[in-house]
C-alpha positions in Angstrom: 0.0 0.0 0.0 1.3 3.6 -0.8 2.2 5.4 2.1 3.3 8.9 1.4 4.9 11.2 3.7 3.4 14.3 4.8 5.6 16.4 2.1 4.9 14.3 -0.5 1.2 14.4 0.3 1.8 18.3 0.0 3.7 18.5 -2.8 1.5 16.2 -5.3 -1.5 19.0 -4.3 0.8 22.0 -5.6 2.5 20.4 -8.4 -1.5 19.2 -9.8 -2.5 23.0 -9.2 0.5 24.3 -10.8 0.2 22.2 -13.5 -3.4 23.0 -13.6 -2.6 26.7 -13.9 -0.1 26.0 -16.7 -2.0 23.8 -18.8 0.1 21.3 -18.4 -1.4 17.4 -19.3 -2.5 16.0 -15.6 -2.0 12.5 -15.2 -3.6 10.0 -12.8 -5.3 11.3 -9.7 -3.7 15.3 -10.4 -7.1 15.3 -12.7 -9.1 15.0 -9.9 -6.7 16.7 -7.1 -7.0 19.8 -9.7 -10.7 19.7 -10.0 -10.9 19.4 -6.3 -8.7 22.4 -5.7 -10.9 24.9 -8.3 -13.4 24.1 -5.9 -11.2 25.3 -3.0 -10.3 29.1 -3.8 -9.5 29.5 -0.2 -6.3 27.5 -0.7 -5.2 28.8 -4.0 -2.9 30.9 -2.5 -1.3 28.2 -0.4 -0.7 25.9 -3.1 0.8 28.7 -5.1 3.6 28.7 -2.5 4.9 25.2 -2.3 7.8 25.7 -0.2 5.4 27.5 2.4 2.5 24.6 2.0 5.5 22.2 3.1 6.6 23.8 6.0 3.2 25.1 7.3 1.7 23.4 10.9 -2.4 23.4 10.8 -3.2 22.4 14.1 -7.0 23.2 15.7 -5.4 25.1 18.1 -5.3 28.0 15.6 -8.9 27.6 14.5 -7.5 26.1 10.8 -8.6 23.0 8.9 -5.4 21.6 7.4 -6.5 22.0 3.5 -4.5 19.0 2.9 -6.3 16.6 5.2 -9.0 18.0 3.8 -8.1 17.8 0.1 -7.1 14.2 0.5 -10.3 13.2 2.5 -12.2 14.3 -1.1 -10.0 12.6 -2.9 -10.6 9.1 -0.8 -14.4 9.7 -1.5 -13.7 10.2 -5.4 -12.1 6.8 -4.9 -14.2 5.5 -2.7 -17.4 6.2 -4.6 -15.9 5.2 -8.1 -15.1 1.6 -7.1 -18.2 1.7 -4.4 -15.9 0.6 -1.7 -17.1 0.0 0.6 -20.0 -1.2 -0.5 -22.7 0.8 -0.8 -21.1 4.7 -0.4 -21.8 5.1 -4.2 -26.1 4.5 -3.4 -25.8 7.3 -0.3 -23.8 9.3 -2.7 -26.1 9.3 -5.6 -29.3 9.9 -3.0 -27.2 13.0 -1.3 -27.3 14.2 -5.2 -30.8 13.9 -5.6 -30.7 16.8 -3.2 -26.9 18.5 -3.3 -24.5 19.6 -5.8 -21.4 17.2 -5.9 -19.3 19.5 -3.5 -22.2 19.3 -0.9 -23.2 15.6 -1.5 -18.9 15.0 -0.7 -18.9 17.4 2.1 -21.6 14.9 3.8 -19.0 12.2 3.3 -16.4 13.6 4.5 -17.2 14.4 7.8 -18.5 10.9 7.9 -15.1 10.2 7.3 -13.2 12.1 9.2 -15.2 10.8 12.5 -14.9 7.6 11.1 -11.2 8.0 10.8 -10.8 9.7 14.2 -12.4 7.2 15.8 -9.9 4.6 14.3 -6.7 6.5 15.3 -8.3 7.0 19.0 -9.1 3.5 19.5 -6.2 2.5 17.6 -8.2 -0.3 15.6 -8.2 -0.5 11.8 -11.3 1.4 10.3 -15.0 0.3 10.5 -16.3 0.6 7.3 -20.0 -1.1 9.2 -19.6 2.5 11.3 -18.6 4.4 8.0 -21.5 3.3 6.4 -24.2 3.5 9.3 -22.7 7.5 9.7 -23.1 8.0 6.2 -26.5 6.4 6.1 -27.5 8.4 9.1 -26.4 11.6 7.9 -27.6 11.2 4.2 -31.4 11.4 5.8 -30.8 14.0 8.1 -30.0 16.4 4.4 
């Protein structure tokens, strides 16, 4: 399994929005890390400054969301939803859209995610996709 570091992580987001902003051919997952990021304007600025985006702590002691935790959390869902893994997130996505644009129907997921991966990391147990998917479930009524 791929494991990048945290400055990897960082630099794939700026070198897919610089490459974006040059109109430069995307390959792979840039095409969707790009798309991602036009919907993110609050970052632009960030990513325009890779050497800055490296070195920058976003802890929520300072009120922030790290934009790359977030950035990567949307790009797990694109996955996520394109392979229907696990099973079933691709049915709660396409009822969120029968209500939400795509960037709201993904913003449901991914703070079904993030809980779900909190959880995981506090109770130090592998993810529960059952718990994922009874959030997401949950949550997709509640919109």
């Amino acid at each position: 399994m791929f494991n990048p570091s945290r400055e990897q992580v960082r630099r794939f987001f700026c070198e897919a929005w610089r490459k974006h902003r040059e109109r430069q051919i995307l390959e792979g997952a840039e095409v969707t890390a790009a798309d991602l990021i036009e919907q993110h304007p609050e970052y632009h600025a960030l990513l325009e400054n890779p050497e800055a985006a490296v070195e920058q702590e976003f802890t929520p002691d300072n009120g922030q969301m790290n934009p790359f935790l977030h950035l990567s959390l949307h790009l797990a869902i694109a996955d996520q939803i394109s392979i229907d893994q696990p099973p079933g997130i691709r049915a709660i996505y396409d009822t969120l859209r029968l209500r939400l644009n795509v960037h709201e129907a993904e913003h449901v997921i991914l703070e079904c995610l993030g809980e779900t991966l909190w959880r995981s990391q506090r109770d130090s147990k592998p993810m529960d996709a059952v718990y994922y998917l009874e959030s997401l479930r949950r949550n997709s009524s509640l919109r």
